[in-house]
FIMARTOR-920912 format. One record per atom (N, C-alpha, C): residue in one letter; y, z, x. Coordinates in steps of 0.2 Angstrom, whole numbers, plus 5000, padded with zeros to 4 digits. Each point is the difference from the previous one (the first is absolute). Last residue first. Example, Ala and Ser with C-alpha at 12.3 -4.5 7.8 and 13.67 -1.06 7.14 Angstrom:
REM FIMARTOR-920912
s498950355064/s500650015004/s500550034996/a497250005002/a500650004996/a500650005004/
This chain:
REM FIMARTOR-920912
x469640884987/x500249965003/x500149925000/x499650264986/x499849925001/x500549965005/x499450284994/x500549935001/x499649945002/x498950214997/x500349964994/x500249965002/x499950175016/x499449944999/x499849994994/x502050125006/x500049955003/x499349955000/x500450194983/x500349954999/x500249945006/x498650224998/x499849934997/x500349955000/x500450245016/x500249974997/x499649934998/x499050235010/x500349945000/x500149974997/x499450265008/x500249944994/x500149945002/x499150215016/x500549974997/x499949954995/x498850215011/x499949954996/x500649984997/x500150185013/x499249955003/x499949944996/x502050165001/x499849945005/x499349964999/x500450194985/x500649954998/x499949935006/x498850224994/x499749955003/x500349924998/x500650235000/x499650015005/x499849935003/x501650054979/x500150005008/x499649995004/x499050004978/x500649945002/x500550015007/x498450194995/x499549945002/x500549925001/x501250224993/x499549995006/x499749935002/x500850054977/x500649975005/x499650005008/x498450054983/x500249944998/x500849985006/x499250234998/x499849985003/x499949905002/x501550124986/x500250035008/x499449975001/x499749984978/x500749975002/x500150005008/x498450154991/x499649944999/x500549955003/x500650214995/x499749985008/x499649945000/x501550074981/x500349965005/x499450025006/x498650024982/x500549925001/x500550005004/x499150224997/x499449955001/x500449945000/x501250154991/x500150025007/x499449955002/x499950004977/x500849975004/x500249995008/x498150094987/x499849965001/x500849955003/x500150224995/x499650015006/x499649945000/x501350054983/x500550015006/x499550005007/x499149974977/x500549965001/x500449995007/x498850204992/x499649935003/x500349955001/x501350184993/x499550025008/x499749945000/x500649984979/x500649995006/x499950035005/x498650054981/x499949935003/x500749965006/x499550234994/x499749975004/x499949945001/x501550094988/x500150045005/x499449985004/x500149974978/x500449965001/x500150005008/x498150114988/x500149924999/x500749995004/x498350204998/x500749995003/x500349945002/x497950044990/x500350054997/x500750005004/x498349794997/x500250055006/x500650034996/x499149844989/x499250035003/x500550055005/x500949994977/x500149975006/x499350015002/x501350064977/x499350035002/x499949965007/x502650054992/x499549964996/x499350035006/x502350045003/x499950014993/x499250014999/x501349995020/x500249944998/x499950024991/x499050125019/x500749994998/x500449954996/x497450054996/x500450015007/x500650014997/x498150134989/x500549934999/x500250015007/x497850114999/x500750034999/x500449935001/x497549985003/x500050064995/x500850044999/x499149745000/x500050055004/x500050064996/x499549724996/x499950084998/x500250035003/x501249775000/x499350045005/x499850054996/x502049795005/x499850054997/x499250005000/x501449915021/x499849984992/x499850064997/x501250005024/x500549994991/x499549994994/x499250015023/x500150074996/x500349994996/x499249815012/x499550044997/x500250074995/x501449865013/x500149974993/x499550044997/x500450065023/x500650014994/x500049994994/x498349955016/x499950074997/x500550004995/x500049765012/x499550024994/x499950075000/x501549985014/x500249964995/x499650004996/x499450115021/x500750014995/x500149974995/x498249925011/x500050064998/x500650064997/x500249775012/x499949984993/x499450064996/x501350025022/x500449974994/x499649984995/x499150105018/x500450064996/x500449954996/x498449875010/x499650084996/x500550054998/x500849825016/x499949974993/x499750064996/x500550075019/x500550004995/x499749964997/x498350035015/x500450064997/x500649994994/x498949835013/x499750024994/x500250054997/x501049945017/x500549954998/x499350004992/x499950135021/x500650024998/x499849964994/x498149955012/x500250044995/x500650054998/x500149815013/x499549974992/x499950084998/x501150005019/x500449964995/x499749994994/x498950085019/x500350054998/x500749984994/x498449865010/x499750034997/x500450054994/x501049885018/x499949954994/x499550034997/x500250115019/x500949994996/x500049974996/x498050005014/x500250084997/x500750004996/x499249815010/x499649984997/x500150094996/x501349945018/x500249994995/x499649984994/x499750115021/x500550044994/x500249934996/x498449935014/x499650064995/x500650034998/x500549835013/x499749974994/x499650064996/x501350055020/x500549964994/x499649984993/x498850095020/x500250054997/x500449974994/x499049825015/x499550074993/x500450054999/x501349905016/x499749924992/x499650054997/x500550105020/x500450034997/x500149944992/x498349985017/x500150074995/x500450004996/x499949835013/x499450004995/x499950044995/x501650005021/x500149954994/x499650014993/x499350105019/x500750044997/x500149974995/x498349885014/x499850074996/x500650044996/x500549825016/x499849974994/x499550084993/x501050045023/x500649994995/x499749974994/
């Protein structure tokens, strides 16, 4: 019985030493899509040498300045609500485990 126990304490503690792994690198991933979207977006609006104006009129680093930088914009957006969803997880998951307590009854003066 005490072997079963044992076991089944090491398998808890390897998924969850896999699940907290697996959380950093979910949680590397969006950060690198939201601030790769955002700084590409801004990369292709500045003006550049190229060899065909973008859209917009003007010499851009990315010949298809408007349209791309709203792909990028949109793919740093989608980065943040998974950032958001995974931010609401963690406050559900880990709602009980840490409650709050209240400063103001160990203020009072008696």
């Amino acid at each position: 019985m005490k072997k079963l126990k044992r076991k089944n304490l090491a398998v808890k503690v390897v998924l969850k030493v896999v699940k907290s792994t697996f959380i950093l690198i979910y949680l590397t991933l969006i950060v690198g899509l939201i601030a790769g979207g955002f700084s590409a977006g801004i990369l292709t609006m500045l003006p550049d040498e190229a060899s065909k104006p973008c859209y917009l009129g003007y010499y851009a680093h990315c010949s298809f300045t408007p349209y791309s930088t709203l792909i990028l914009f949109a793919m740093a957006m989608v980065g943040t609500i998974l950032l958001i969803r995974l931010a609401r997880y963690f406050k559900r998951q880990y709602k009980n485990s840490y409650k709050s307590r209240s400063i103001v009854p160990a203020l009072m003066i008696k």
